[in-house]
N, C-alpha and C positions, 0 to 999 in steps of 0.2 A: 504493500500500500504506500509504502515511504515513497517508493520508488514511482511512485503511479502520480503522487502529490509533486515530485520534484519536477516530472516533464510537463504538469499540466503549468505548476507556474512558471519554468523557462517558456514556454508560449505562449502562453499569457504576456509575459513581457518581452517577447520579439515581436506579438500582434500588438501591443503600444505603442513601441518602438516606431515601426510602421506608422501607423499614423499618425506619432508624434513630429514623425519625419517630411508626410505630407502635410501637414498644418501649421508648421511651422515656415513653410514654404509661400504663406501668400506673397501677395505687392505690395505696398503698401502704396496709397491712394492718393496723388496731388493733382489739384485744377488750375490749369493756365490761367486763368481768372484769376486769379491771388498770388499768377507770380510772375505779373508782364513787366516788361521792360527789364526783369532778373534773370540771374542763373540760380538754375537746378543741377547743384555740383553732386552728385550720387555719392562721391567721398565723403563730402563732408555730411550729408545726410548718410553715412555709414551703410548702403544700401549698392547693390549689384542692376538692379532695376526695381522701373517704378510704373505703377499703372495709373496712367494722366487721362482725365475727363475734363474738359476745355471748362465746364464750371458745374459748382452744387446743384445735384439733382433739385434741391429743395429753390431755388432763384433761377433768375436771368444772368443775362449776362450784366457786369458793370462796365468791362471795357471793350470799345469795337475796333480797337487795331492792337492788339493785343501780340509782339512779340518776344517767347521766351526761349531762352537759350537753355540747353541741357550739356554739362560735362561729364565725359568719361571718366571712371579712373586713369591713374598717372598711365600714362604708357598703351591705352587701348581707345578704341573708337565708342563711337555710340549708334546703336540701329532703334530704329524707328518700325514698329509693325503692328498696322491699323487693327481694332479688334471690332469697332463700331464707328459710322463715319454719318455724319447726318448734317451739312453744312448747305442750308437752303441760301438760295438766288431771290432776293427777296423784292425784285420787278423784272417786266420784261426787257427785252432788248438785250443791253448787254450783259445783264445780270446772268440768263440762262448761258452767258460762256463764262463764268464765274470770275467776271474783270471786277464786278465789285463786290462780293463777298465769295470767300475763296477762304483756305487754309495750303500755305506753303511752307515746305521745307529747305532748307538751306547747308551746304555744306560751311561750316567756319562760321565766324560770328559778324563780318564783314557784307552778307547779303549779297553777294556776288554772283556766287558758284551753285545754280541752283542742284537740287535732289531730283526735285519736283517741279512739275508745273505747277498752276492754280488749278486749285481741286476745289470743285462743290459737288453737290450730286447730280446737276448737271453733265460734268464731264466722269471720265474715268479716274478712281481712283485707286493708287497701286497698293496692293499688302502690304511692302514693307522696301525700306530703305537703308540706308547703310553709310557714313563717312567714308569719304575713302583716303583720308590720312588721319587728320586731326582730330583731337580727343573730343569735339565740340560740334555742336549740332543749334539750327535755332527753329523751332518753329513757331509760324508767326500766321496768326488770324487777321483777317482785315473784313467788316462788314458794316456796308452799308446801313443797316436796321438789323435789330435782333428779332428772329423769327423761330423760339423753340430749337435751338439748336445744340449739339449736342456733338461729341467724338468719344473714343477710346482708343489712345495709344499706348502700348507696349516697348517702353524706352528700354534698351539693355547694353550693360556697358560688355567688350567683348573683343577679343583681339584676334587674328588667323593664328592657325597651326604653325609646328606642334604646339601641343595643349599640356599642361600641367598635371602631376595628378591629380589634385581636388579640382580638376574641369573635366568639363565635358565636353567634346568635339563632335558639333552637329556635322549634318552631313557634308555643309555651303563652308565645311574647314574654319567656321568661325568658333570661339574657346569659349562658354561659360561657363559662372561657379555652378560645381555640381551640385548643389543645393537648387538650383534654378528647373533639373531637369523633375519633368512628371509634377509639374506645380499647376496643371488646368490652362499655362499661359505658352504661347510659342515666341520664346525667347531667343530660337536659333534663326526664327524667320521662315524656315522653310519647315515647320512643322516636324523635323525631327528629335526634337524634345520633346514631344506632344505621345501620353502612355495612352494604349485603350482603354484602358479603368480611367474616368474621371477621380478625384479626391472622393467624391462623395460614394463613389463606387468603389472605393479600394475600403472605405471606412464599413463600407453596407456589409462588403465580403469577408473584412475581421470582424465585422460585432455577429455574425452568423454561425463565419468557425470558433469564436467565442461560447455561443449559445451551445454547441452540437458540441465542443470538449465541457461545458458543463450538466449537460444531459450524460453522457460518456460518464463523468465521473460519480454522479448522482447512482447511474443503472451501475456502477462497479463496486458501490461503496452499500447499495443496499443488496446486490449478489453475496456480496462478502457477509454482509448481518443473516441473513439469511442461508447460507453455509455454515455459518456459525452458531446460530441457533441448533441446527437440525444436528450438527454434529455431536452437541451440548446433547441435545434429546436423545439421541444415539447412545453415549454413554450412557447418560441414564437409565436407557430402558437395559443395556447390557450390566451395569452393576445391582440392578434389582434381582436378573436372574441369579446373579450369585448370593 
């Protein structure tokens, strides 16, 4: 029985472990809105990446040209990969080519070098983008009127191959921290950090094998009362005959 108690709590705490492991993996959540005209340095906010929504679900927006810059860590770039895009044209004419309200990206902090064109839903908007030197990225909203508008980008800091041990080397040869992979979020860009169990599904599957090794020990531990009884009654009835 000792023996029966010792594996059921090493699994028990490797199934914790587990989901200790996916949950502590979220993003942690900032809005363009509250940080235009600045940088969002991921070092100094101690963080690998971040999941940006242009502003609180609960408001509008308060600024309409809104450009914020995001820094890598020391020594790597930063990728950009849209998760929800919803930046309306808010008249006709030029509006539907997204000349006056648009979201673009920028390689460097200079405005120069673009990533992207002007994106509304108008045009095409790409997945995901990438520096291709510098540690620094800016993206910058501009709109006409605020009409319900809304994004979700996927900032992650991230350097090419080789990759480190504590990283992970998505397919596109770019290195994140391994903590980033199987977190619900595509951090590599091209969705190979992306597990088939979502979190919520990997948590659904240890609290099941959970349930099914405490039924298991519940059915072993009253087999055993129950052998032990009969074998108790067993003597019994044999020390009577004598």
């Amino acid at each position: 029985m000792e023996c029966g108690k010792q594996e059921f709590l090493v699994t028990l705490l490797v199934a914790v472990l587990c989901v200790w492991g996916h949950v502590d993996a979220y993003l942690p959540t900032y809005y363009m809105d509250e940080w235009c005209s600045t940088t969002l340095d991921l070092q100094v906010q101690g963080i690998e990446s971040a999941r940006v929504l242009l502003r609180p679900p609960s408001r509008g927006l308060r600024f309409l040209n809104c450009p914020v810059t995001f820094r890598a860590l020391p020594g790597r770039r930063v990728s950009f990969r849209f998760k929800g895009f919803h930046i309306r044209a808010s008249g006709g004419g030029r509006g539907r080519n997204c000349d006056d309200d648009h979201v673009q990206i920028f390689d460097g902090v200079l405005l120069r070098s673009e990533l992207t064109g002007r994106m509304c839903n108008g045009g095409q908007v790409p997945e995901g983008v990438y520096t291709t030197t510098g540690q620094e990225g800016v993206v910058r909203l501009v709109k006409k009127s605020y009409v319900d508008d809304q994004l979700e980008l996927i900032v992650t800091s991230f350097h090419l191959a080789p990759c480190r041990s504590a990283e992970f080397q998505c397919h596109n040869s770019h290195c994140i921290a391994q903590h980033l992979y199987c977190n619900d979020y595509d951090n590599c860009g091209d969705g190979s950090d992306m597990c088939p169990l979502t979190t919520a599904g990997v948590v659904g599957v240890v609290v099941a094998v959970i349930v099914v090794l405490i039924v298991v020990v519940v059915l072993v531990v009253v087999l055993l009362i129950y052998r032990r009884r009969k074998t108790c009654q067993t003597g019994k009835v044999s020390s009577s005959r004598w």
